[in-house]
N, C-alpha and C positions, 0 to 999 in steps of 0.2 A: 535528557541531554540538551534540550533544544533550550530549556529554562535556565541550565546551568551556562548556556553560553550567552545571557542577558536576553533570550526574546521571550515576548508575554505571547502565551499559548492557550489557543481557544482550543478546547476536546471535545469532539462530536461522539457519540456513541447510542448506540439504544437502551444500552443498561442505564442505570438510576446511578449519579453526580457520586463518586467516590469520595465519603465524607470526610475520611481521611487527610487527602489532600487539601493542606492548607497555606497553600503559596499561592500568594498572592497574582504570582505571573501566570498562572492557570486558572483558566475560568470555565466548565461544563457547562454542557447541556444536552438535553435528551433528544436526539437526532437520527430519524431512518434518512442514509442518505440517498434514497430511492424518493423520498418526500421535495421535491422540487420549492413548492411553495413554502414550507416550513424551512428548508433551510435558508432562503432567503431572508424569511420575517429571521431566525434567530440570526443571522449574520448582520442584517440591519439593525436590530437589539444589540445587539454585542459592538459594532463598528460606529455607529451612525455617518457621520460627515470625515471619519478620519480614513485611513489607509488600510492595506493589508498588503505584507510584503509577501508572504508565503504559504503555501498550502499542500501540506501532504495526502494523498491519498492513500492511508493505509487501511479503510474499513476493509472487512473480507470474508468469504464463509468459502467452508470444504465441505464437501460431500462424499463420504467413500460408496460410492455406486456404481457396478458397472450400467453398460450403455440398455442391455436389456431389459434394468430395472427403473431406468430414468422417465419419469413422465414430463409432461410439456410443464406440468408446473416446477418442477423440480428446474428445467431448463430456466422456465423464464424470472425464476429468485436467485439462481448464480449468477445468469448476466446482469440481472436485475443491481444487483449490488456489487459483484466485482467489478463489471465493467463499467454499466450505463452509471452506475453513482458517482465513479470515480468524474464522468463526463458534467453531470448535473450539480457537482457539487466546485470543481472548478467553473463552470458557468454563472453561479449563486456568487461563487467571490471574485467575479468579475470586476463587476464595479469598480469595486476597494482595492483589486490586484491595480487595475489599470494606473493609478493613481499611487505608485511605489517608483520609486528610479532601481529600484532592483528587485523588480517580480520573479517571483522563482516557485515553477510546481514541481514535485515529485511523486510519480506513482510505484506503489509497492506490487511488482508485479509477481514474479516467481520462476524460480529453473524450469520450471514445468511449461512459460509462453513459450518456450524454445524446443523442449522435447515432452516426453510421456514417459513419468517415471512409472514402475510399478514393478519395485524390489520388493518392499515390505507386504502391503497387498495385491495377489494377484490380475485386481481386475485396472486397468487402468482408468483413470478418473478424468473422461471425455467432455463433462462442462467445465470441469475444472481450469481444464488445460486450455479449452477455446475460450475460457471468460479470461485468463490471462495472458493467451497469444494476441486477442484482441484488446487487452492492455497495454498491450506493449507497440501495436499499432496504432492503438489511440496516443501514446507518448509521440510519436515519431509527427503523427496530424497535427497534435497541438501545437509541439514546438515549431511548426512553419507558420500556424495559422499566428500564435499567441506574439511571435516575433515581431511584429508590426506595433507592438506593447510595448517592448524593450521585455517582455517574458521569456524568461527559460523555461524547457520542461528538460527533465531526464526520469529516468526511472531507476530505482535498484531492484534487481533480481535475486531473492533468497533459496539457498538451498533447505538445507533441514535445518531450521532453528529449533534451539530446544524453550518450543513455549507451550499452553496447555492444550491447543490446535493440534501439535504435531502429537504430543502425548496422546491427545484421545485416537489421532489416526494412525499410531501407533500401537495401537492397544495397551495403552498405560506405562509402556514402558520407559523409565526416566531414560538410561541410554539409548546411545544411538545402536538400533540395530544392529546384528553383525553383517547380513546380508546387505547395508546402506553403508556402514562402517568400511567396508572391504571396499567399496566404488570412492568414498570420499580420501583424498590421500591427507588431509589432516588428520582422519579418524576421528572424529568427533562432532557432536551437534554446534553450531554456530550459534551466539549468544543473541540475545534482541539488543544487546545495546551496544554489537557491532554492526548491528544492523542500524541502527541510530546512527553511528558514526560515520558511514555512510551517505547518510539520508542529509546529516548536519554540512557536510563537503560541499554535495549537490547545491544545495540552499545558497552558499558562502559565495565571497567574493574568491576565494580560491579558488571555483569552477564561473568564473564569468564568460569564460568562452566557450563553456560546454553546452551544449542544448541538442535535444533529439537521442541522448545515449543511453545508454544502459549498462549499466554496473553488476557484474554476478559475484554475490556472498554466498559461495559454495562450497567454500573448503576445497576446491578442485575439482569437483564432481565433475562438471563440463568436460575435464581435460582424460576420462579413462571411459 
């Protein structure tokens, strides 16, 4: 979405360059954003002496574990990459941010920094939930700290997108559950590229006076 609205898009991921993709305004590269010093060197590869007006944080991992089965490493790879990356990786495009008349980050946090869902599986999913309540508190630091940039930050908050994340923790089911179904009053999974449309707002000079918010793509859920 973000291509389609004229901006050239740099894609961080751990997977291997989707070869597919052949537009020219998207450029990959193979990125743990837990790697501090890697994403600097490829951000400096990829920017040199020029700008960066934007940066999404949407890298993410789930885990369906309860608390009795969670060990410290399991703890320190969720925050590891929900949180702290999202931190380490707006820090890497500092530089480049600084140097924009209209810097703008967004982090993809989740229904869940707010509450503790656990319709579909019984056990509630306790890093989950503190890797993105502390997302959503790292949203609220940035946007005062970053302010002195001319940078925004907001976040958007997803409820159940129907992407292959929710699917697997869903136990493969392409619908939305009925026991999720019956709390959301749309009734239905939330698309990823309303969740884009979203994330493109944030970015825009439509939201130039927003910073520090958060946006809930729930279908309602929040409101039963």
């Amino acid at each position: 979405m973000l291509v389609e609205c004229g901006i050239s898009v740099i894609a961080l991921d751990r997977a291997a360059p989707n070869e597919s993709v052949t537009n020219p305004l998207i450029r990959q590269a193979v990125v743990d954003v837990t790697d501090e010093a890697l994403l600097s060197k490829v951000l400096a590869d990829f920017l040199d002496d020029g700008a960066l007006d934007y940066v999404v944080n949407c890298a993410g991992i789930h885990q369906q574990a309860g608390l009795e089965s969670l060990s410290s490493q399991d703890w320190h790879r969720m925050l590891d990459v929900n949180l702290v990356g999202a931190a380490l990786t707006t820090k890497a495009a500092l530089p480049w941010l600084r140097k924009s008349t209209h810097g703008a980050v967004v982090n993809v946090t989740s229904l869940e920094s707010e509450r503790v869902v656990a319709l579909i599986n019984p056990e509630p999913v306790a890093h989950y939930a503190a890797s993105k309540a502390g997302l959503a508190m790292l949203t609220v630091s940035m946007a005062r700290d970053l302010s002195r940039y001319g940078i925004r930050t907001n976040a958007v908050a997803p409820g159940f997108i129907q992407t292959p994340m929710a699917f697997a923790n869903h136990a493969g089911v392409a619908e939305l559950p009925a026991q999720a179904a019956s709390r959301v009053p749309l009734g239905r999974y939330g698309q990823a590229r309303e969740v884009a449309s979203a994330i493109a707002f944030l970015l825009s000079e439509g939201a130039s006076y927003i910073t520090g918010s958060s946006l809930l793509i729930d279908g309602g859920f929040s409101t039963t």
